[in-house]
C-alpha positions in Angstrom: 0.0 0.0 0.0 1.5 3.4 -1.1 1.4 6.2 1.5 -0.4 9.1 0.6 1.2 12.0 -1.2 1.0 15.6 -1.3 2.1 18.4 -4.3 5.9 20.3 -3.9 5.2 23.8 -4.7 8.2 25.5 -6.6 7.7 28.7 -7.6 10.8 31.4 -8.7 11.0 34.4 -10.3 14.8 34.2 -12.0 17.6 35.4 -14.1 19.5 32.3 -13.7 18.5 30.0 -10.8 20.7 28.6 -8.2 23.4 25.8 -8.3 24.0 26.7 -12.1 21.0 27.4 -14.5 20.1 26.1 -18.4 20.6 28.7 -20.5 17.7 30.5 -21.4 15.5 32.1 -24.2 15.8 35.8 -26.1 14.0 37.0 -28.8 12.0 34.9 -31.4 14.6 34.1 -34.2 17.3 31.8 -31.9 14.6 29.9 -29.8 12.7 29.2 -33.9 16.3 27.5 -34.9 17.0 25.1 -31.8 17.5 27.7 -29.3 21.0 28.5 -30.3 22.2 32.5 -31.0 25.9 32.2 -28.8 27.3 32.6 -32.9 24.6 34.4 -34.7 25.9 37.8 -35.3 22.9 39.5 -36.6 20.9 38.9 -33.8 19.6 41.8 -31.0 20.3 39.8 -28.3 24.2 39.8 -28.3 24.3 40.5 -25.1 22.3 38.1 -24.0 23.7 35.0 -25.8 27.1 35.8 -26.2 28.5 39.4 -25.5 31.1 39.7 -27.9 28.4 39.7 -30.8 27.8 43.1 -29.7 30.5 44.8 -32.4 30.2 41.5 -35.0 27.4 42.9 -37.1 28.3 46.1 -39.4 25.3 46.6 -41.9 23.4 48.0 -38.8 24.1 50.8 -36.0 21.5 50.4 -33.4 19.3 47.8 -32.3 16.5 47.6 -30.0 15.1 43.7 -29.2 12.0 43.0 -26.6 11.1 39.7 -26.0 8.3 37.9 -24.2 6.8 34.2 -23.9 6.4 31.3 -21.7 6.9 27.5 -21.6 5.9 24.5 -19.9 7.1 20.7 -19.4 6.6 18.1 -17.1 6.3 14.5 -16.5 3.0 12.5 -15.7 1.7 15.9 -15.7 -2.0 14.4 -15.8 -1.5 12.0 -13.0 -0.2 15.8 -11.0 -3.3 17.7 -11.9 -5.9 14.6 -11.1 -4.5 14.3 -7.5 -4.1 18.3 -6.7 -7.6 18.6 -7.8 -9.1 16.0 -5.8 -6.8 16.9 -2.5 -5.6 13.6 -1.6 -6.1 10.8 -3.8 -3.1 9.0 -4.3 -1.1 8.8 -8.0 2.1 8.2 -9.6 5.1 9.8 -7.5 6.7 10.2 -11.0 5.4 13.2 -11.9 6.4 17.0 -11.7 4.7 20.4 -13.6 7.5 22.7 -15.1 6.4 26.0 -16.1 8.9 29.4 -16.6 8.4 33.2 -18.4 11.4 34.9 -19.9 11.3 38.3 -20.9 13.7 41.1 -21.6 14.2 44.1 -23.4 17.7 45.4 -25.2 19.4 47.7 -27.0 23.0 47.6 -28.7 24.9 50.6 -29.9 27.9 50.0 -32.5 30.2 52.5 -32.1 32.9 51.7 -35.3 32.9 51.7 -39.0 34.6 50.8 -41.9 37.0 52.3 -43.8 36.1 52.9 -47.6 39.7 52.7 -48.3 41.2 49.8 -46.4 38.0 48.4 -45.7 39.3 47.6 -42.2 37.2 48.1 -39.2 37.6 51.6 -36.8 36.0 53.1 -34.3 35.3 52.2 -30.3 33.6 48.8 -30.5 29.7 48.6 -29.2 28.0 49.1 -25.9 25.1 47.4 -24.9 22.3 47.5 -21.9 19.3 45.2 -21.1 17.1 44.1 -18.7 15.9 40.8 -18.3 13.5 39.1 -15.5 13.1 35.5 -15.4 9.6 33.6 -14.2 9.8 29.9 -13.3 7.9 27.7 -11.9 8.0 23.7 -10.4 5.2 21.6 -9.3 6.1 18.2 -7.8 4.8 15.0 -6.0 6.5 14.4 -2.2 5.6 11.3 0.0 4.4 12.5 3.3 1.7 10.5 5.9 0.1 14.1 6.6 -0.2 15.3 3.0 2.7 17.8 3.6 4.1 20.2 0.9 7.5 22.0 0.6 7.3 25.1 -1.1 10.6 27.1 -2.7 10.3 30.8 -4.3 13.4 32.3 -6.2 12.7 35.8 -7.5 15.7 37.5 -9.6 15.8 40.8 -12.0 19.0 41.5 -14.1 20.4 45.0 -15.1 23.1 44.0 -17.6 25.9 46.5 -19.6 28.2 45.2 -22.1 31.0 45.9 -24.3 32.7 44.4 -27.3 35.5 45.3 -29.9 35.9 43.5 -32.7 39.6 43.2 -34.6 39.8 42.9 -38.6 42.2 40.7 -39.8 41.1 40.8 -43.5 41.8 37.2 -44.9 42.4 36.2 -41.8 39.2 36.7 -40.6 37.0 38.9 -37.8 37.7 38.0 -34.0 35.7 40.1 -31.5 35.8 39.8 -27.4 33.6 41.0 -25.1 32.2 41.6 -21.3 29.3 42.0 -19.6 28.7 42.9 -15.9 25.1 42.5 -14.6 23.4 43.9 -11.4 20.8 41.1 -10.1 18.2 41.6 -7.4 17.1 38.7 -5.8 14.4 37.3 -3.4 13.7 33.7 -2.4 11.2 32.0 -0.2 11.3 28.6 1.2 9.2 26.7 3.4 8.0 23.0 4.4 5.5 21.0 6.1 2.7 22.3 5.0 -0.4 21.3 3.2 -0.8 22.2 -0.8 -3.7 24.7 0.2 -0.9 26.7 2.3 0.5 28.6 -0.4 -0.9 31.9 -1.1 -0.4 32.2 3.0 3.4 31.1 2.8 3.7 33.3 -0.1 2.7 36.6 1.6 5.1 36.0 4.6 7.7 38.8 4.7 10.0 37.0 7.5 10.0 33.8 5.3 11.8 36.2 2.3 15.1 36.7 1.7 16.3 39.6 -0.3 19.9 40.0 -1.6 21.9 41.7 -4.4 24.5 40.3 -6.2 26.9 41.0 -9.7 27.7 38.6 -12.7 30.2 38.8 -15.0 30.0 36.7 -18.3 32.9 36.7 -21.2 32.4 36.4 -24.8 34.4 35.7 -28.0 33.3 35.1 -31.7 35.3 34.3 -34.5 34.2 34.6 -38.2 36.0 33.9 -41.7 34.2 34.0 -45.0 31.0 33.3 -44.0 31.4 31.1 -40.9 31.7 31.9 -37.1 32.6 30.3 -33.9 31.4 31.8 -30.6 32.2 30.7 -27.1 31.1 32.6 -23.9 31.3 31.9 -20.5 28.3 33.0 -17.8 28.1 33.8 -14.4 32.4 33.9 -14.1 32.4 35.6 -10.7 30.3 32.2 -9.4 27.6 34.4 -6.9 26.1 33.4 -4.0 22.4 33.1 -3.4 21.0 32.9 -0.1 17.7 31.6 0.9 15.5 31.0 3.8 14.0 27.4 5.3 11.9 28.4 8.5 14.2 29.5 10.6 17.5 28.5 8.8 19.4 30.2 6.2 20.7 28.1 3.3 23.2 29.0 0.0 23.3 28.0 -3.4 26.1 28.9 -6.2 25.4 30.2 -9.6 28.4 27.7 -11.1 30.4 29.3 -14.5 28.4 28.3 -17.7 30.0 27.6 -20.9 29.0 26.8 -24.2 30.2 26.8 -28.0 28.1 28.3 -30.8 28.8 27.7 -34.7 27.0 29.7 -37.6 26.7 30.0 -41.0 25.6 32.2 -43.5 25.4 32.7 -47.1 22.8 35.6 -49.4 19.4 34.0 -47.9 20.7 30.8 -45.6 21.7 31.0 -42.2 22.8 27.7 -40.0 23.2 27.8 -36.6 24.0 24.9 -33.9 24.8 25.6 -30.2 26.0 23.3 -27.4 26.2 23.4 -23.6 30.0 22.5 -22.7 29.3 22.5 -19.2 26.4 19.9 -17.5 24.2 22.6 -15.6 22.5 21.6 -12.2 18.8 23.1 -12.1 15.9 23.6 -9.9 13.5 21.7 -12.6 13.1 18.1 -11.7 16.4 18.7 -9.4 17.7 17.8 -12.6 20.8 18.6 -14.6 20.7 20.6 -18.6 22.7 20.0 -21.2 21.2 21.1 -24.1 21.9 21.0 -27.8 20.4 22.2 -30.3 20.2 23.9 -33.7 18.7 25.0 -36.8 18.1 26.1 -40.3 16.7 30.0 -41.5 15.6 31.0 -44.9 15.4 34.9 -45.6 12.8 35.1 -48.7 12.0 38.3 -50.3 9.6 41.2 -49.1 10.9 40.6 -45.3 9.8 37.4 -45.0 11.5 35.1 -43.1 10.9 31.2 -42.1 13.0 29.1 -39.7 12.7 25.4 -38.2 15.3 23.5 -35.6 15.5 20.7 -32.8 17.0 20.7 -29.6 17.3 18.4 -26.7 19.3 17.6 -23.5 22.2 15.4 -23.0 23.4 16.2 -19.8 24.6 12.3 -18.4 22.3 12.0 -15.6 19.0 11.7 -18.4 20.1 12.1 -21.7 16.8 13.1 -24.0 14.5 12.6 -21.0 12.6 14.7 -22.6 12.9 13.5 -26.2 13.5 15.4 -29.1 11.5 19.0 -29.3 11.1 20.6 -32.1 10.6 24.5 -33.4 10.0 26.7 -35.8 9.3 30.3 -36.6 8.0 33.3 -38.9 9.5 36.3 -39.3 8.2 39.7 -40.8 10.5 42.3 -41.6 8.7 46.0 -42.2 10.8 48.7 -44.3 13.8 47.2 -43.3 13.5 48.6 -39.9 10.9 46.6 -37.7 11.2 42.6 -37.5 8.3 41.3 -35.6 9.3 37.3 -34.8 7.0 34.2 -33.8 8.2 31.2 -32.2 7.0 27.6 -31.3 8.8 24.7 -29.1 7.2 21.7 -28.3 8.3 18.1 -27.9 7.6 14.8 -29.0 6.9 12.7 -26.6 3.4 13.2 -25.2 1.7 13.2 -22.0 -2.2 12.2 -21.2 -4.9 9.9 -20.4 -6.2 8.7 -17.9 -4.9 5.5 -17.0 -1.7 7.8 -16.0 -3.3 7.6 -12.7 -3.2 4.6 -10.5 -5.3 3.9 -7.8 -9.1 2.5 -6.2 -10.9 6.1 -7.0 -9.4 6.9 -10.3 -11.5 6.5 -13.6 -14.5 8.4 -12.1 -13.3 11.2 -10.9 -10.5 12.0 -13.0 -12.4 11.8 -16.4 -14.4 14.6 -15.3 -10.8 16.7 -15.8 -8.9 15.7 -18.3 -10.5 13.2 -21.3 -8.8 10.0 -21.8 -8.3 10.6 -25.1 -6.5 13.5 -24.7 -3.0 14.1 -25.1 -0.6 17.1 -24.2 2.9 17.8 -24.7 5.7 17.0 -22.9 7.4 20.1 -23.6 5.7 23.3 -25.0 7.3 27.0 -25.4 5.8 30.1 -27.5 7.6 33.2 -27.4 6.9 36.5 -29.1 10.5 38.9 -30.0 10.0 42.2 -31.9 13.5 43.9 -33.2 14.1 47.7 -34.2 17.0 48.0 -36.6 18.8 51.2 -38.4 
């Protein structure tokens, strides 16, 4: 006989969440082509994925990216929703709900030009500034005789500046390194014990809140001859320190240093692009581990019209393609040559639903009145929104 089980609670508000994060999400053109923009110089969120791409693109001077959207991903997620709806029936403890918002907004100043004559590169480099605020959220089964609940809140905002200079070396190519330094405000919540119905009460608990500041430093560098370029930054260098509260204790968890390598290609109306993580990245979601890898493939038609697909997935050892393989794809509209307005889609393969998920005596009856047997949901689903000002 199983003992009965309760729902874990995780909700945080992030830039990068403790004990090393995934990367994240900017924009609608890198998450349409596998997530990956750490080499893709044309892109308004240089400073996001990789700052030296801040002074790699010449045909424009200023650029101005904001970005919204939200994703979700889970395991067993219908076996999750069955039992928090009925308040104590048990289900499968293999289960958890995994749902995060990323938005941001940017804008990136080139400061250089180049020379008619030589046709070598002068000028100061580029400058960039953006802020970016993180939602996530986790939802997860936890064995307990008094139908207990834990319940974790992480709430971070990130201030970022930038700067990059690139070096022409004509044949030889185009290298370009940069810096970024960001300003994060943070506030977590943590508590345990308590019953699912607890949280809005737990949440509005000022003693149970820890507030905190803290600075990153990320390094960038992108190399690119005739047509193809290699980027590699580094995140969260400076390894900060996140504190966070447990009752009446006080616990810590490190951002670790992120790495990973880009590669891109492009030529007239193609563009390739492949990212992947170097480093194995522990995070909050499933107290898992991320990997990822991904990439894709862009076509740029005629009259601003634009029309990308990719894959991704994650390889990190401890569940390699747990998740399966996810797919994306995107539109892009370009107006006057100015305003690029970008849609994007994520969503996996593997699929989650029905109602025999749940096991149990009281199942079937109860459960069909909330999600149809027949119906299936995937296991991993993101949509984001980017629109781009360019001139």
């Amino acid at each position: 006989m199983t003992r009965p089980m309760r729902l874990v609670g995780l909700c945080a508000l992030i830039y990068a969440s403790g004990e090393a994060l995934e990367f994240g999400q900017m924009g609608g053109v890198s998450p349409a082509m596998g997530g990956a923009g750490v080499a893709l110089e044309d892109s308004a969120w240089g400073l996001y994925y990789n700052p030296a791409l801040l002074d790699m693109d010449t045909r424009k001077t200023i650029k101005i990216g904001i970005s919204v959207g939200a994703r979700a991903s889970g395991h067993n997620l219908p076996s999750l929703v069955g039992a928090t709806a009925r308040d104590g029936v048990p289900f499968s403890i293999k289960n958890g709900l995994y749902m995060s918002t990323q938005d941001g907004v940017a804008l990136q100043l080139r400061m250089d030009h180049k020379d008619k004559k030589t046709k070598v590169r002068k000028g100061l480099g580029a400058v960039g500034i953006g802020l970016f605020i993180n939602a996530f959220g986790q939802a997860q089964s936890l064995k307990s005789s008094t139908n207990a609940m834990a319940l974790k809140a992480l709430g971070l905002g990130s201030l970022n500046v930038g700067y990059a200079k690139a070096f022409d070396f004509k044949k030889g190519g185009t290298l370009a390194l940069g810096a970024s330094v960001g300003y994060m405000y943070s506030m977590s919540l943590e508590a345990s014990g308590q019953r699912f119905s607890k949280i809005r009460t737990l949440l509005s608990q000022k003693n149970l809140r820890e507030k905190q500041s803290h600075f990153l430093l990320d390094l960038g560098m992108v190399y690119k001859i005739v047509g193809l370029s290699v980027g590699v930054v580094v995140k969260n260098v400076n390894k900060p320190t996140i504190r966070y509260k447990m009752g009446n204790m006080t616990k810590q968890a490190v951002i670790g240093p992120q790495a990973r390598l880009g590669l891109a290609y492009r030529w007239r109306w193609l563009d390739l692009v492949a990212d992947i993580d170097l480093t194995s990245n522990k995070t909050l979601a499933f107290d898992g581990y991320s990997r990822m890898v991904g990439g894709g493939i862009g076509f740029n038609f005629p009259f601003g019209l634009g029309l990308r697909f990719g894959a991704m997935g994650d390889i990190a050892k401890q569940q390699v393609l747990q998740q399966g393989v996810i797919l994306t794809g995107g539109l892009r509209y370009t107006i006057l040559n100015l305003v690029g307005i970008d849609l994007s889609v994520q969503s996996g393969l593997k699929r989650m639903g029905g109602s025999k998920a749940l096991q149990g005596a009281v199942q079937e009856a109860l459960y069909a009145q909330l999600v149809p047997a027949t119906l299936k949901f995937p296991n991993y689903f993101s949509l984001r929104l980017g629109l781009n000002v360019e001139f």
